[in-house]
N, C-alpha and C positions, 0 to 999 in steps of 0.2 A: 937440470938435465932435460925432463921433460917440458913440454909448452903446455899452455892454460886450455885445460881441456872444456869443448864445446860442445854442444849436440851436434848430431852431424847431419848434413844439411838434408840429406834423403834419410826416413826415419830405418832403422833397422827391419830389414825383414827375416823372419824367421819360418822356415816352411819344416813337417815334418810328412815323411810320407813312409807306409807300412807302420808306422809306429804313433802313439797316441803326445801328446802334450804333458808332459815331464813336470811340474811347476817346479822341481828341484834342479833340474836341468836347464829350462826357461832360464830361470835366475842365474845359474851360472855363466851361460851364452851370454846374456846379458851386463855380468861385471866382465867378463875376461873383454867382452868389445870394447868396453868403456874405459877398462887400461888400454887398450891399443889407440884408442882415441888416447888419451892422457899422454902418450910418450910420442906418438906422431899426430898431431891434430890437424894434417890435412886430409884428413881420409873424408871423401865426399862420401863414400855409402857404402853398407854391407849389407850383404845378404847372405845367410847363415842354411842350409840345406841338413837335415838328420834323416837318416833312415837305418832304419832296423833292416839287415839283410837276413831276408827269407827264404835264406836258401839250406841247401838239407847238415847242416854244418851243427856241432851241437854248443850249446852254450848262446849266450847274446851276441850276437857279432852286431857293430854302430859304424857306419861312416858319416863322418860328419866335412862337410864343404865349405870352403868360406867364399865368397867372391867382394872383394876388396878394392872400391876405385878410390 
């Protein structure tokens, strides 16, 4: 089904902003991209955006962004 999954040629980039560095999150960002490489392996690069919205809302609210060439 899937093709032979490769590193992708531009390394991952990960930015977080309002919010600190996760390493349980990290790693998760981390495999979900690597299945996306595995089922379509042309994907030349991603860049993964997190933020914590600090706005007066109660609870965690996350958006998280993908931008996918």
């Amino acid at each position: 089904m899937g093709q032979t999954p490769t590193a992708l040629p531009v390394p991952l980039q990960i930015t977080y902003q309002n919010a600190e560095l996760i390493p349980e999150i990290d790693k998760l960002i981390r495999a979900e991209v690597a299945k996306l490489n595995r089922y379509y392996a042309r994907i030349m690069s991603c860049r993964v955006r997190v933020e914590q919205d600090a706005g007066r809302h109660s609870g965690n609210r996350w958006n998280v962004r993908l931008d996918i060439t």
